[in-house]
C-alpha positions in Angstrom: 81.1 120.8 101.8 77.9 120.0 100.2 77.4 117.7 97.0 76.6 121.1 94.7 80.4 122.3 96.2 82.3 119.3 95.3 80.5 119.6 91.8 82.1 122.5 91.3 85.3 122.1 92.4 85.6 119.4 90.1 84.4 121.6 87.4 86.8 124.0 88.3 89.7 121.6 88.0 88.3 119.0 85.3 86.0 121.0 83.4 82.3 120.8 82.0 79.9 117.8 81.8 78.8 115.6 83.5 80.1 114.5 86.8 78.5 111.3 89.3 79.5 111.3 93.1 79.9 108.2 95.5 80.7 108.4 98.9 81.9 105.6 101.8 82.3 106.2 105.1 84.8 105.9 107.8 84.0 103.2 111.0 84.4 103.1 114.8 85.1 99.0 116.1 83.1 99.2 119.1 84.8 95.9 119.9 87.2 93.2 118.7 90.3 95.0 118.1 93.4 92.6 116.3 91.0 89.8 116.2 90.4 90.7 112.4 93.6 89.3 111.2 93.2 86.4 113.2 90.3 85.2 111.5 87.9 86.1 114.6 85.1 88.6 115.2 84.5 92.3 115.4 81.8 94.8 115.6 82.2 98.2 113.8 79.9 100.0 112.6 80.2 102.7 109.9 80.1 107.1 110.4 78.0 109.6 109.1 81.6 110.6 107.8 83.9 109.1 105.1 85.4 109.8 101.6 83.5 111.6 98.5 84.6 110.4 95.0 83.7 112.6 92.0 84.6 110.8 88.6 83.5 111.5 84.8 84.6 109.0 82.4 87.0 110.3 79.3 88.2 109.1 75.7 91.9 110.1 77.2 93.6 106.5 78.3 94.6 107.7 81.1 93.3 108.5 84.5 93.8 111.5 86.8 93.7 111.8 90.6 93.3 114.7 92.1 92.4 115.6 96.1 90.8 118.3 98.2 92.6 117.4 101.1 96.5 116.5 100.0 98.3 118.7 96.8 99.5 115.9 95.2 98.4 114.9 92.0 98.7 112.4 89.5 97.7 111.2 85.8 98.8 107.7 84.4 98.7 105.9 81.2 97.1 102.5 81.4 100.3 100.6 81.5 100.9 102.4 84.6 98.2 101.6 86.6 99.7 98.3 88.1 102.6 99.7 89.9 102.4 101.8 93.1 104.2 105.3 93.5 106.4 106.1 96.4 105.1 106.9 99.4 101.8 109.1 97.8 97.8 109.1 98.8 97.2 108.1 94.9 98.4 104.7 96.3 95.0 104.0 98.0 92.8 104.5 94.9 95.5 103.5 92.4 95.9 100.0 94.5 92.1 99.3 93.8 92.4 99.9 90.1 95.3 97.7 90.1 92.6 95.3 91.5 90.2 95.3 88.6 92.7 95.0 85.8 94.1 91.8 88.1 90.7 90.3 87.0 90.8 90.9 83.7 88.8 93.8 83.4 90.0 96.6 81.2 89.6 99.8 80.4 88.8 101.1 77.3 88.3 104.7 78.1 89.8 106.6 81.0 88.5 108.7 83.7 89.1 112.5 85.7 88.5 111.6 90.0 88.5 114.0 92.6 88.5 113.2 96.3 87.4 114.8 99.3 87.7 113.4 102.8 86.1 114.4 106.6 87.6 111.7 107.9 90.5 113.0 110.2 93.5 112.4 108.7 95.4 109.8 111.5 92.3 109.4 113.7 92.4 105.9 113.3 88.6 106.1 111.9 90.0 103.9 108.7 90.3 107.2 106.4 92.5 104.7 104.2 89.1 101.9 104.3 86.8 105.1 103.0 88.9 105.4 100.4 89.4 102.7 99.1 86.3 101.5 98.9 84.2 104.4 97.9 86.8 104.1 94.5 85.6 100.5 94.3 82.4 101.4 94.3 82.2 104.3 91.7 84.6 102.4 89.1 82.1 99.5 89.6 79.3 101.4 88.9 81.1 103.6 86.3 82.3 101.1 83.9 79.4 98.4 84.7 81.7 96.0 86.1 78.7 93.7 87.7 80.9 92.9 90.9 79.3 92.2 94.5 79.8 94.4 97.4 81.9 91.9 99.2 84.2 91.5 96.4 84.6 95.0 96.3 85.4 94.9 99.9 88.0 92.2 99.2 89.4 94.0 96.1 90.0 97.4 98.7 91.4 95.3 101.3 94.0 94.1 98.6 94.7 97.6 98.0 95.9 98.3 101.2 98.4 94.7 101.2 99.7 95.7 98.0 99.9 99.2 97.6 100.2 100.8 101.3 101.7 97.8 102.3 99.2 97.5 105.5 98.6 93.9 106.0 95.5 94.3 107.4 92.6 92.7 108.0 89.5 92.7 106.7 87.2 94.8 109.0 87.8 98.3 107.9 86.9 97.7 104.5 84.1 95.5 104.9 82.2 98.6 107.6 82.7 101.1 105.1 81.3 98.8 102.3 78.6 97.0 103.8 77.6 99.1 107.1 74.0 100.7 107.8 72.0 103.2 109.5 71.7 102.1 113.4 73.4 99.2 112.9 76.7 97.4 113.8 78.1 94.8 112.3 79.0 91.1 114.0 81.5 89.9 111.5 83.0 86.9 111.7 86.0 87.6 110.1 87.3 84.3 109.0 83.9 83.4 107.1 82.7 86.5 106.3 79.4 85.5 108.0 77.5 88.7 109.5 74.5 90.3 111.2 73.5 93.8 110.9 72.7 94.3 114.7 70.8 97.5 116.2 72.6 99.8 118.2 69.6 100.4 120.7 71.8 102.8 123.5 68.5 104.1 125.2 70.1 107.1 127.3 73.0 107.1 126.2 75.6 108.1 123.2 78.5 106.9 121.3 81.3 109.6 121.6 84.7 109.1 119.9 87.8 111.3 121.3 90.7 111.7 118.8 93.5 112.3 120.8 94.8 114.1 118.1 98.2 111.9 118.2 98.0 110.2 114.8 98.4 106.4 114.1 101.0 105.5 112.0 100.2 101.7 110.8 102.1 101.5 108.2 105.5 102.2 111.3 105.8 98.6 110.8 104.3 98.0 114.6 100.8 96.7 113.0 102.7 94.3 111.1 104.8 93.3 113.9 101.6 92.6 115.7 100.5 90.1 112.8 104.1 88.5 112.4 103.9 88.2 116.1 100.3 86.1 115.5 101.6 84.0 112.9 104.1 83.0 115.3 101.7 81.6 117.9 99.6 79.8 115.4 103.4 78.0 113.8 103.9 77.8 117.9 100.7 75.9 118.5 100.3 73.6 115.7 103.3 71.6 116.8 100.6 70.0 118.8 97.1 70.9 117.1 96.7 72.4 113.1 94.9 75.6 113.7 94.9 78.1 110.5 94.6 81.1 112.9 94.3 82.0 115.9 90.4 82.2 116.2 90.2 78.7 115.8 90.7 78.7 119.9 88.4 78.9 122.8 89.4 80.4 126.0 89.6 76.9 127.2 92.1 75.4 124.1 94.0 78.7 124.5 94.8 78.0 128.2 96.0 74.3 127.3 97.8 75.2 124.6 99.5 78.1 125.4 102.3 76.3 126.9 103.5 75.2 123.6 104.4 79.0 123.3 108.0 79.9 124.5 108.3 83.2 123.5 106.3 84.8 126.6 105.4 88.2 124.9 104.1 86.3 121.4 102.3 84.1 124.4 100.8 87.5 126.0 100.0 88.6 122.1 98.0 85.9 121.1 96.3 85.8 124.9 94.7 89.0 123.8 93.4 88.0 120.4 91.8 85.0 121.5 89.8 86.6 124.9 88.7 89.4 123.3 87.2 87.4 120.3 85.6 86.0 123.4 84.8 89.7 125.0 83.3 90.5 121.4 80.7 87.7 120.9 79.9 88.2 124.9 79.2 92.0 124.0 77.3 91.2 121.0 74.6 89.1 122.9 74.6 91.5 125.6 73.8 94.2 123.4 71.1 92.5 121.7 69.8 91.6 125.3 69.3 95.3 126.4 72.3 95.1 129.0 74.6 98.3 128.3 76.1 98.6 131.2 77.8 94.9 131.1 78.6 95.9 127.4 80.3 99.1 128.7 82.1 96.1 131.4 83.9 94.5 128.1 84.3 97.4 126.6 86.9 98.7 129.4 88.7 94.9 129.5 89.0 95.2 125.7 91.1 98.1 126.2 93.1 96.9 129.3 93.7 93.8 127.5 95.1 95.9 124.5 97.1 98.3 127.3 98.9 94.9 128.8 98.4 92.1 126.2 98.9 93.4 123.1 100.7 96.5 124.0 99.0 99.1 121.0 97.4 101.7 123.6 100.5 104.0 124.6 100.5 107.1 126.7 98.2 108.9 124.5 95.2 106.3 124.1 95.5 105.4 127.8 94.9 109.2 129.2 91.7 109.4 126.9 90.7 106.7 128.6 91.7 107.1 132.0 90.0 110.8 131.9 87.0 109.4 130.6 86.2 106.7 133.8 86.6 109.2 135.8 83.2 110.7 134.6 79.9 109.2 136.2 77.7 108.5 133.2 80.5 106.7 131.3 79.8 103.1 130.7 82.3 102.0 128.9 85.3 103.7 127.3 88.4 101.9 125.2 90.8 102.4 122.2 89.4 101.7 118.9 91.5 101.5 115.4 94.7 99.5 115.3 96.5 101.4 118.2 99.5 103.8 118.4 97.6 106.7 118.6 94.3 108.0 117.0 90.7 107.6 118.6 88.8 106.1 121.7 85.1 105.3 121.8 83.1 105.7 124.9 79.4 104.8 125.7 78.1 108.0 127.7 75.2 108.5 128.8 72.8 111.8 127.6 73.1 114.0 130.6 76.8 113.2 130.9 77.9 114.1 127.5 78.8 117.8 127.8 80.7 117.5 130.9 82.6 114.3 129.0 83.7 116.8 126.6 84.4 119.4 128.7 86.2 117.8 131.7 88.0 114.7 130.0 89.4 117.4 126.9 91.1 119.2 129.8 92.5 116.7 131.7 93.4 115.4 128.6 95.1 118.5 127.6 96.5 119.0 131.1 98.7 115.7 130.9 99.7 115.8 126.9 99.6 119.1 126.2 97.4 118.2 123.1 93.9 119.9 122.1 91.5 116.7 121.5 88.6 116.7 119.2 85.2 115.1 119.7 82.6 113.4 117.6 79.3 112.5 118.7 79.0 109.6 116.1 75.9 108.9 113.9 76.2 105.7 112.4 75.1 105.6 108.5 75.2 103.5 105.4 78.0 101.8 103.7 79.3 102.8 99.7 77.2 104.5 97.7 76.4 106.5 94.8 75.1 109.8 96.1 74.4 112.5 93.2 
């Protein structure tokens, strides 16, 4: 759906005038999975794919939500814009608006906001991050509100804490609002420190496989991950103050370990702190030219995530399994938070068709589920687009 379509369709349900129209993007993590929340590093980088929002502002205080995607639809008052609705999409924007009037910013007129999504729903491709942040972005520029990007991010990230009740951590958000063309992004994710690296895969392709299982994060597994984390880190400082968990090299990790009893919060909190390791090893490899050895961490990340951290499950693990068994694959692992949703692989050119072809069947074959595939273009982060 073009920009022209959504116009209309807003039309069609709003009315005449004027109309502006922002868009943010969803993200594929390449690598660093659950190291987000642990204050370590990752290295997403944003889709050619995301979340549209159309919004006109109005004399009416109110606002109204509308979708393209999901029926539901909502108007409320200004003194209803700081509590969350039960179990509806509207939470996602609705949390960010809460966000604003937190910092004292109000409204004095209302506004009409459509949405439209590409995103698939579930895929684990942060369809919650897109929207979030592409609402940030258009109120910001709507009302004038003068914040920075990176607030913004922080303000969507909120969102999802308090409204979706999603205590993740800051990674989704910050690809879909600070992400660009050919470039991933080395985040550290405790300082927000970053560097827009380019994604030079001569010969090959980024494919993401949605195994068309859908992720449920909010199941209360995500969260079980991070209570599990805050765990270790109470665990550990019994002999050293650490504020998280990517405080630790490989090497403190192994001395320390020992002060954790509990042997699966032991094998949790193994995984965060090798694969922030994995990710910065990557990361310089990348920049170095050397794909195949970046394909190398790319398949531990995942194993790591299969044993360690114990997110993968029979759907994520048959992607991947069909997907080494292809010559031209370099690497190939889970990506999003886990319990279904999307893998990324690293194929090369000539191998790409027969990827599709031959890892959707066996895929099929042991699941009984029709994947979907995405050769990914990575674009921009939020922005205004018409």
């Amino acid at each position: 759906m073009n920009i022209q379509d959504l116009k209309s369709k807003f039309i069609e349900k709003y009315g005449e005038g004027e109309v502006d129209v922002f868009f943010s993007p969803g993200r594929v993590n390449l690598i660093g999975e659950h190291t987000d929340y642990n204050g370590g590093y990752v290295f997403p980088c944003a889709l050619t794919f995301g979340t549209y929002c159309l919004v006109r502002r109005v004399e009416r205080a109110s606002f109204r939500f509308a979708s393209l995607n999901l029926p539901f639809q909502a108007e409320l008052s200004f003194d209803q814009l700081t509590k969350p609705l039960d179990d509806k999409w509207v939470n996602y924007p609705l949390g960010v608006i809460a966000q604003f009037v937190k910092r004292g910013i109000t409204f004095e007129q209302g506004a009409d906001l459509m949405f439209y999504g590409n995103v698939p729903n579930g895929a684990g491709l942060s369809s919650s991050a897109a929207l979030e942040v592409v609402t940030a972005v258009a109120l910001n520029d709507v009302y004038s509100c003068g914040l920075d990007r990176v607030e913004l991010v922080k303000m969507s990230q909120k969102a999802e804490h308090e409204f979706a009740g999603v205590h993740c951590g800051i990674m989704d958000q910050f690809a879909s609002g600070m992400g660009a063309k050919d470039h991933a992004i080395f985040l550290n994710c405790d300082t927000l420190e970053y560097d827009l690296v380019p994604v030079k895969l001569e010969g090959a392709k980024i494919v993401i496989s949605n195994t068309n299982s859908p992720h449920k994060l909010d199941s209360g597994k995500y969260n079980e991950r991070v209570a599990e984390c805050n765990q270790a880190v109470k665990a550990i400082c019994e002999k050293r103050e650490i504020k998280n968990l990517g405080e630790l090299s490989l090497d403190d990790f192994d001395s320390l370990s020992g002060m954790i009893a509990d042997e699966v919060v032991r094998r949790r909190a193994h995984h965060v702190v090798s694969e922030i390791q994995r990710t910065s090893d990557a990361v310089a490899e990348l920049k170095k030219g050397n794909i195949d050895v970046f394909g190398q961490l790319m398949n531990a990340s995942h194993d790591s995530l299969r044993d360690d951290y114990e997110v993968t499950g029979l759907h994520l693990d048959t992607m991947v399994e069909e997907a080494r068994k292809i010559d031209g694959v370099i690497g190939s692992r889970m990506t999003g938070g886990g319990f279904g949703g999307c893998t990324v692989s690293i194929v090369k050119d000539e191998a790409v068709d027969q990827f599709i072809e031959q890892v959707g069947a066996g895929y099929k074959s042991k699941t009984g589920i029709t994947p979907e595939f995405y050769v990914a273009e990575i674009g921009d982060g939020g922005c205004k687009i018409g």
